[in-house]
N, C-alpha and C positions, 0 to 999 in steps of 0.2 A: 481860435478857429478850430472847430472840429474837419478832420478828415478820415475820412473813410474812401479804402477802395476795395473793388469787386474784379471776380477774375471768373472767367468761365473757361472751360475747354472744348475737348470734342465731345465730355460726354451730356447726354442733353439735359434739363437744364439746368444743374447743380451749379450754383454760384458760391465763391469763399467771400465772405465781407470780414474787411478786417478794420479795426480800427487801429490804433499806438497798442493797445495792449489785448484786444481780444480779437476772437475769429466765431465767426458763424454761419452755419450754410444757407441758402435762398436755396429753393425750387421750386416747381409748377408740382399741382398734384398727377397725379398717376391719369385722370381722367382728361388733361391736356398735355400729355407727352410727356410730363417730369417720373420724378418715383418718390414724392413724396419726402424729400430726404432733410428737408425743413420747411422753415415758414415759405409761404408764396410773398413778393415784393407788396402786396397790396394787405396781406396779414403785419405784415413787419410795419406797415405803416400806423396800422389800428391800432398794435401791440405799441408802440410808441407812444401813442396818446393816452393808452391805458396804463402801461407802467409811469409814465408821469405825473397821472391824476393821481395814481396812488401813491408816490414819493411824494409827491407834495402838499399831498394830504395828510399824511406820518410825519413830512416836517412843520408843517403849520401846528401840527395837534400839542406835538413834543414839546415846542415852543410855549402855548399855551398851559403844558403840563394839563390836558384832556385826558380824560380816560378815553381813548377810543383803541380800542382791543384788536380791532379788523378791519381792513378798507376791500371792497372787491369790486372794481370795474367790468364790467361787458363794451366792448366797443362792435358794433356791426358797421359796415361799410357797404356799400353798393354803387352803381355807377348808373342812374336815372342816363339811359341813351337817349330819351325823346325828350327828355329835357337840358340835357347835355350838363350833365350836372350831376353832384359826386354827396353823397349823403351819408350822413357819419350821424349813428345816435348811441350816445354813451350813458349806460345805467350805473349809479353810483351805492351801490351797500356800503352803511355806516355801523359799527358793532362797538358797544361798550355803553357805558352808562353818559349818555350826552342828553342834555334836553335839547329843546326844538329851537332854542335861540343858537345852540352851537352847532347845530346840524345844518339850519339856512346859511351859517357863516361859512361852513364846512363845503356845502354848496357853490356858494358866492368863489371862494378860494380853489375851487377846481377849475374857474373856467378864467384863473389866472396864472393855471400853470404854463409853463415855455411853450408843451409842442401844443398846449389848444391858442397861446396866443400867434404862434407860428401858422397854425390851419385856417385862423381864423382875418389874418390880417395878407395882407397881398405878397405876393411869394416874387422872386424875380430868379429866374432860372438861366444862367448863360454856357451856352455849350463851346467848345473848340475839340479840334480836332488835332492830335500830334501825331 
């Protein structure tokens, strides 16, 4: 089980996320009250999906023994209000010598990495209060 927690204070909106062994700050940008002082919560989510396509595409390749040189994802996010509904489109750059059979596999295996099958399958979130 992964855990992570988040601590805010008085000052606005710097959050510390920590997990067992690392620490990283969350803020709002500068233009909704934060200062910019890290990722925003809705950047940190994109960056999730993007750093895992690209581990999992560096371990699928390894595996294979692929020459693939470079992986580089763009992930954009947005939140469709009138549709009510949250839209994620993820560009995949592939670099090194792959033909086109190992780039549609390369493909195919992105969209079986954790957090797309996490984004993509039903979520169940339960809160309590201590």
């Amino acid at each position: 089980m992964i855990k992570i927690t988040a601590h805010i204070g008085a000052e606005l909106y710097k959050t510390e996320v920590k997990s067992a062994s690392n620490t990283i700050i969350s803020d709002e940008p500068e233009s909704a009250g934060g200062k910019d002082l890290g990722f925003a919560p809705k950047e940190l989510l994109a960056s999730s999906l993007a750093a895992c396509t690209c581990i999992t595409l560096r371990m699928y390749a390894n595996r294979k023994g692929w020459d693939l040189t470079d992986v580089k994802v763009e992930v954009t996010f947005e939140k469709d209000t009138t549709e009510n509904k949250s839209k994620i489109m993820r560009n995949i750059q592939l670099f090194g010598n792959l033909d086109d059979t190992q780039k549609a596999r390369l493909l195919n295996i992105a969209d079986r990495c954790p957090m797309h099958q996490i984004l993509t399958n039903p979520i169940e979130i339960t809160t309590e209060l201590n």
